[in-house]
C-alpha positions in Angstrom: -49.0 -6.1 122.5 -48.9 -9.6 121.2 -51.6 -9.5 118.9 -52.8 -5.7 116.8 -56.1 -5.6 114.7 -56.2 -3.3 111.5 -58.6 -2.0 109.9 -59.6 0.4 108.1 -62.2 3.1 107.2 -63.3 2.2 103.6 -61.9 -0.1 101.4 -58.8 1.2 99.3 -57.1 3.2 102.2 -53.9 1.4 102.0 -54.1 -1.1 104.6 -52.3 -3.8 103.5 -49.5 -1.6 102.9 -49.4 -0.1 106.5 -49.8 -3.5 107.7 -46.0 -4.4 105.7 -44.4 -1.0 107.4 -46.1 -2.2 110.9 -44.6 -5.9 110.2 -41.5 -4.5 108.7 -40.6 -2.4 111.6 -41.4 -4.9 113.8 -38.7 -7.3 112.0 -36.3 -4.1 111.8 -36.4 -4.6 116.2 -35.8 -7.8 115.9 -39.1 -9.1 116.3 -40.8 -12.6 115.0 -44.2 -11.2 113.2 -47.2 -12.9 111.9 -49.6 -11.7 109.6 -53.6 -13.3 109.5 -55.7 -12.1 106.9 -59.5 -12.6 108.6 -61.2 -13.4 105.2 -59.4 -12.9 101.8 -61.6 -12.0 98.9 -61.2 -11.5 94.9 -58.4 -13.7 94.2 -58.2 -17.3 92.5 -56.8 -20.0 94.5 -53.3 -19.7 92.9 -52.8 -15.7 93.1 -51.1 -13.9 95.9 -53.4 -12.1 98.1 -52.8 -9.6 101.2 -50.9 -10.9 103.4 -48.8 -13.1 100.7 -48.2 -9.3 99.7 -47.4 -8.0 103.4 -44.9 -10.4 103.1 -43.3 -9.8 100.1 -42.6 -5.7 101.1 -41.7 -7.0 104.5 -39.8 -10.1 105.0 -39.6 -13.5 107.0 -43.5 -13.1 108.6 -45.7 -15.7 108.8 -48.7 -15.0 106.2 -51.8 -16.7 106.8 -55.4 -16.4 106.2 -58.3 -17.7 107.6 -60.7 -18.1 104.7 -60.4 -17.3 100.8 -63.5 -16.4 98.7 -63.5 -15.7 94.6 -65.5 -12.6 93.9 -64.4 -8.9 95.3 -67.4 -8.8 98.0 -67.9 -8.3 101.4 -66.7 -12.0 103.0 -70.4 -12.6 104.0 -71.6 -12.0 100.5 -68.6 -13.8 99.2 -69.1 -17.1 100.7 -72.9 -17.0 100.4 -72.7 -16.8 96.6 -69.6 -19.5 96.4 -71.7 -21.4 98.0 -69.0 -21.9 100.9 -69.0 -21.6 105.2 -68.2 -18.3 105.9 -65.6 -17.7 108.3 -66.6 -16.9 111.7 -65.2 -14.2 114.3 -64.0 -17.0 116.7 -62.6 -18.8 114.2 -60.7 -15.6 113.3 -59.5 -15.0 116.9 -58.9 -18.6 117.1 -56.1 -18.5 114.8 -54.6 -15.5 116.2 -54.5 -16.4 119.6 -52.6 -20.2 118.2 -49.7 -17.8 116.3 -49.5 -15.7 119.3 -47.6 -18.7 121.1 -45.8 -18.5 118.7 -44.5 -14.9 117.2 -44.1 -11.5 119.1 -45.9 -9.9 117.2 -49.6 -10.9 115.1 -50.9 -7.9 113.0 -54.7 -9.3 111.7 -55.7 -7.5 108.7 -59.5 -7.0 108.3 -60.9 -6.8 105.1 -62.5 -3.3 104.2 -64.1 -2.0 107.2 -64.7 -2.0 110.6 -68.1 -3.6 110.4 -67.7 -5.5 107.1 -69.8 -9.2 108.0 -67.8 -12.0 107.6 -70.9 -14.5 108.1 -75.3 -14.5 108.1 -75.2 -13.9 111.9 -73.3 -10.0 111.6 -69.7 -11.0 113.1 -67.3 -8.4 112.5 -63.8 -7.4 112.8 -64.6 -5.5 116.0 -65.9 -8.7 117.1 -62.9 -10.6 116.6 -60.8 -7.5 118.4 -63.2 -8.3 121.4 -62.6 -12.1 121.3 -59.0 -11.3 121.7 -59.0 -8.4 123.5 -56.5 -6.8 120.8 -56.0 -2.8 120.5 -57.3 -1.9 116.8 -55.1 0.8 114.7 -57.4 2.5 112.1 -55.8 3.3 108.4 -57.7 6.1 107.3 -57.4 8.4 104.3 -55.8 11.8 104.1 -58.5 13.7 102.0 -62.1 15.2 101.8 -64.4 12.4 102.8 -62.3 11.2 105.7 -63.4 13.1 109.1 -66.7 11.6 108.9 -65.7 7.8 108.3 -63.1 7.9 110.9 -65.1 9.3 113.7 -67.7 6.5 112.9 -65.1 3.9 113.7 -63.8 5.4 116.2 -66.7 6.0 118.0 -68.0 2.4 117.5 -65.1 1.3 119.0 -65.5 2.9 121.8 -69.3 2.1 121.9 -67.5 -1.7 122.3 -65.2 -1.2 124.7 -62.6 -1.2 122.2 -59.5 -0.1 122.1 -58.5 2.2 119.6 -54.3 2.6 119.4 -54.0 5.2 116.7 -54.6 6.0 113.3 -52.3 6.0 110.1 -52.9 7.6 107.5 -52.5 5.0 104.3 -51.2 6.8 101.4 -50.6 10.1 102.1 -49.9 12.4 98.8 -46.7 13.7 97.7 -48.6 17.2 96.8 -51.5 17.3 99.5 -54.3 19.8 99.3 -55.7 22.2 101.8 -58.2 19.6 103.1 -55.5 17.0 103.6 -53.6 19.5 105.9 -56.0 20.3 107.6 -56.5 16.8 108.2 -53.7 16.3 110.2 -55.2 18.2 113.4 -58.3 17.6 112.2 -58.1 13.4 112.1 -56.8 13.4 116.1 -59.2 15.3 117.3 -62.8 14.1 115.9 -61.4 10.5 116.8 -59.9 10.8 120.1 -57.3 8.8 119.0 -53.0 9.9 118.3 -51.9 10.0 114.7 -48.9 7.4 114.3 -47.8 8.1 110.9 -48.1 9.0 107.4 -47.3 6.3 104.6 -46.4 8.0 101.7 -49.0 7.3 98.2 -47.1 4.7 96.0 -44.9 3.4 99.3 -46.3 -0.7 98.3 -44.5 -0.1 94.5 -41.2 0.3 96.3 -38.5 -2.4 95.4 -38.8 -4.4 99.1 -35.5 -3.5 99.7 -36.3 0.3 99.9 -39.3 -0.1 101.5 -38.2 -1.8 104.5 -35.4 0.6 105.3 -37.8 3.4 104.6 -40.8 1.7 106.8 -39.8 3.0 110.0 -40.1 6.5 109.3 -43.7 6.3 108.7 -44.6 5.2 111.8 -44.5 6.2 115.3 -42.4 5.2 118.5 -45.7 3.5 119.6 -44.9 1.6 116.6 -41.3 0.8 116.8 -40.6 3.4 114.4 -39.4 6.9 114.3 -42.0 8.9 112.8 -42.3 12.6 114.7 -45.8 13.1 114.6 -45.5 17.3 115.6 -42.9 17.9 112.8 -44.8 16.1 110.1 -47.8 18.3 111.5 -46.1 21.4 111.5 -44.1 20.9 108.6 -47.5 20.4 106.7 -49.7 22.3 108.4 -51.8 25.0 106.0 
């Protein structure tokens, strides 16, 4: 699995945090990682953005992104109104495919959802998955809300050919509610897809240190982690 694609459901499911615990498990097996961000957007030329962040919580990855835009926007709608080229799938894949000569690993971090545009012509994320051929792991969120927008991407996924690896759940709360357990059984079934792990709600305020040891128990084998998907069920479950 050379190169993974994340995304995510909505924007604010904690995706560039999952993306650190993928890339710091990765580096924990002694892997060489990369990290692409497709389209960066909200942040000023000299501030840190999400994969600059990836790499602070996780270590000695390469961060790079394609294409940075000012305003907090869909990357389409960014570039059109700083009156810039907006960065296209294959350009995307392009760079992915170049670090994959080079790394063992290349996680590329979307930017919201699964069919956020990056350009006028409606290229995508699931695009850019197709250009590489790349599984996609989805970062959903734990509560009310999330059976509907998960199923949606999963099924256009499929609806592409797509493959779908797994879901983790992004910040999963330290007191959940009854819909968030029931979540848990719920989430693999209406997607068809295995849960690979739970990242705990405040895991990206961790000193790095902490949350590098700590990053393999949120994820699954599948993962290079240790994360026991039936005993976080059942220890959970309503």
């Amino acid at each position: 699995m050379p190169v993974l694609v994340i995304t995510g459901t909505g924007t604010e499911v904690g995706k560039t945090v999952v993306t650190a615990a993928v890339a710091a498990t990765a580096l924990a097996g002694g892997r060489s990682v990369a990290v692409l961000k497709a389209a960066q957007t909200g942040v000023g030329p000299d501030e840190a953005g999400d994969a600059a962040e990836v790499a602070r919580l996780a270590g000695e990855v390469t961060a790079t992104e394609v294409a940075r835009f000012p305003e907090p926007l869909a990357p389409g709608t960014a570039a059109r109104r700083a009156g810039r080229a907006p960065v296209h799938p294959g350009e995307i894949a392009e760079a992915a495919a170049k670090l994959a000569t080079e790394h063992d690993l290349v996680l590329v971090e979307g930017a919201g959802g699964l069919l956020v545009r990056f350009d006028a012509a409606g290229g995508t994320l699931a695009d850019v998955a197709g250009l590489l051929g790349a599984p996609v792991l989805v970062v959903t969120s734990a509560g009310l809300g999330t059976l509907n927008t998960t199923e949606l991407t999963a099924r256009e996924l499929r609806s592409r050919g797509l493959e779908l690896s797994g879901l983790v759940i992004g910040s999963w709360p330290g007191t959940p509610d009854l819909a968030a357990r029931c979540n848990l059984a719920d989430l693999p079934d209406v997607s068809g897809a295995p849960l690979l792990g739970a990242v705990p709600a405040g895991a990206g305020a961790l000193a790095p240190a902490a949350f590098r040891s700590t990053a393999p128990h949120w994820l699954a084998p599948s993962l290079d982690g240790t994360w026991d998907a039936t005993a976080f069920c059942t220890r959970e479950a309503p």
